[in-house]
N, C-alpha and C positions, 0 to 999 in steps of 0.2 A: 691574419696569421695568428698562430697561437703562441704563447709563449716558447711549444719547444721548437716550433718550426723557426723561432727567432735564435734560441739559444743553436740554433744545430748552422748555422755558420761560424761557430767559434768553441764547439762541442771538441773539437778534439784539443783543443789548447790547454785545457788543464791536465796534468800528468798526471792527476790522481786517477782522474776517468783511467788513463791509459793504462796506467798502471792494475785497479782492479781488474781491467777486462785482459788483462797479460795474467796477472795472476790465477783470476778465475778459469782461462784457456788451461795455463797446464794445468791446473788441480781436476778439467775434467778429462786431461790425455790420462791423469794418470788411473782413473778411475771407471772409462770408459776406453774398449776396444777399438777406437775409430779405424775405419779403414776406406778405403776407394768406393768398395761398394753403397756406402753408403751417403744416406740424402737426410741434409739436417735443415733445420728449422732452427732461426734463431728471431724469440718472442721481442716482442720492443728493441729491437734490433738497433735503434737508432741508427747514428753514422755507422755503423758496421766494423766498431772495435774489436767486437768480441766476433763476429764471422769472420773476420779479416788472419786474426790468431791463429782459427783452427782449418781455413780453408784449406792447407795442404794438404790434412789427414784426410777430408773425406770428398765426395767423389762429386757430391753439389751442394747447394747450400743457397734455401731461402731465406732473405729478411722479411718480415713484417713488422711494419709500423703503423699507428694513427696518424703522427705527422709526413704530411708531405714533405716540409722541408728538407727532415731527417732523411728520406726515402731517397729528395734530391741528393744531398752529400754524400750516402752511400753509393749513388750511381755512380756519380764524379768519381768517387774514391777507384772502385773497381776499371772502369773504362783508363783514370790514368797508368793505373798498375797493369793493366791488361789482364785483367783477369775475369776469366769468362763464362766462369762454372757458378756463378751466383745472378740471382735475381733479387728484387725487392717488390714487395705487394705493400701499397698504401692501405691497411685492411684494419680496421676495428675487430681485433678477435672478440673481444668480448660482447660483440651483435652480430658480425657477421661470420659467414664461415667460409672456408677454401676446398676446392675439392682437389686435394692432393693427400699422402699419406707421405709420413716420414722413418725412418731409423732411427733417427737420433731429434728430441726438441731440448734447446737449449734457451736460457735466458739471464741476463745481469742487471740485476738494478731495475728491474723494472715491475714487479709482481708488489710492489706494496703501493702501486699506482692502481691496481687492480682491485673495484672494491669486493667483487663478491669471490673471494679465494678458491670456495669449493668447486663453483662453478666453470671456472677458466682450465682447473685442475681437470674435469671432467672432460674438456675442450684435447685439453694435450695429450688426456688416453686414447680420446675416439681417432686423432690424428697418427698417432706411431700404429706403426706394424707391430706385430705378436713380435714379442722378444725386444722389441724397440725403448732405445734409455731414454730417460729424463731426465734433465740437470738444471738446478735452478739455484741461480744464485743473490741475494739477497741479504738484507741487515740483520742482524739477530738483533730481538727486541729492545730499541730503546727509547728514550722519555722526551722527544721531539724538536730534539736540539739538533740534530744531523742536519739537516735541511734548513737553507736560511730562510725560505719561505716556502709555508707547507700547504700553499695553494697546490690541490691535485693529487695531493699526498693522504690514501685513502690508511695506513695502517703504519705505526712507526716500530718498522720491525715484526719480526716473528719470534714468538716463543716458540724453539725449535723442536721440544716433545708435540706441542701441539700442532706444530706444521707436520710432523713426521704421520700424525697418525691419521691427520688429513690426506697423506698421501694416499695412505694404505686403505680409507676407508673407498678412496676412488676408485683401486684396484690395485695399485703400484705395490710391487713386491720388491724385497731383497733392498731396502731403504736404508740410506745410511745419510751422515753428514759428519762435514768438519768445518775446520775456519778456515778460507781462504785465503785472507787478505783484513788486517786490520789498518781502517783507514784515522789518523790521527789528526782532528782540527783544536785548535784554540775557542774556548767558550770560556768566558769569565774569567777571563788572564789566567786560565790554564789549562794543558793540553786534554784532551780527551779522548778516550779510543772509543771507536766503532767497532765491533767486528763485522764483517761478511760471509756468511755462512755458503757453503756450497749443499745441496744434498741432490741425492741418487738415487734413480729408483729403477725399475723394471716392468714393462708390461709384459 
């Protein structure tokens, strides 16, 4: 087992998870027109916090994860709730691919596990439909104290002019970001902020 397929039995206990993936939800209702029609894609999806948020707005909703275990608790999760409109694909995006197309690709916390950034980015264009959003949410750059072990941890944070024009060199138009959700831990007997950027884009 890997460490997150161990961690994903007790992944949703910490309130911070829950919290950013609540927060990062509506910062992308407000941002993004979601509706019935459409079919989202949520990247490292883990236990399916952040699907779980926005499943109402839209009409399905895939997770993909590398971990199995993750994959398992998002099933549990959905089957107890009854909710029927989501699946999960145990899939390596960054080797393999899926042959579906979406409306909307969403992701939390998970792209700075991702080492080669241009590349996965390239991934999420070829995936949405023409008109199709992006939203990705993640750390705004910092010095690798976030994480108590940076086993897997391929970037700490993003400088967000240089994530942005990463977007844009993919294709992604009409790109924007803000702060989501600033997550506050204790380092060195005193408190520390995080931020969490959200950003937006448009195929």
């Amino acid at each position: 087992m890997s460490r997150f397929d161990i961690a994903a039995l007790t992944w949703d206990e910490k309130p911070m998870r829950v919290n950013i993936a609540k927060s990062v939800a509506e910062n992308i209702k407000k941002h993004i027109p979601l509706n019935k029609d459409m079919k989202l894609l949520d990247f490292g999806c883990g236990t399916g916090l952040l699907t779980f948020f926005l499943i109402d707005k839209v009409g399905r909703a895939v997770g993909v994860d590398s971990s199995q275990g993750m994959c398992e608790v998002f099933l549990k999760k959905a089957k107890e709730n009854n909710i029927d409109n989501v699946e999960v694909l145990n899939v390596d995006l960054e080797k393999q691919d899926i042959d579906q197309k979406f409306d909307v690709i969403v992701s939390s916390m998970a792209l700075h596990h991702v080492k080669d950034t241009q590349n996965i980015l390239k991934k999420f264009y070829s995936l949405l439909n023409d008109g199709g959003y992006i939203a990705i949410a993640d750390l705004v750059k910092e010095d690798g104290t976030f994480h108590d072990d940076n086993e897997g941890v391929e970037h700490f944070g993003f400088d967000l002019e240089e994530l942005k024009s990463l977007f844009e060199k993919v294709g992604f138009k009409d790109v924007q970001y803000d702060i989501a959700y600033t997550v506050v831990k204790e380092r060195d007997g005193q408190n520390r902020e995080y931020p969490i950027f959200l950003m937006v884009g448009r195929k």
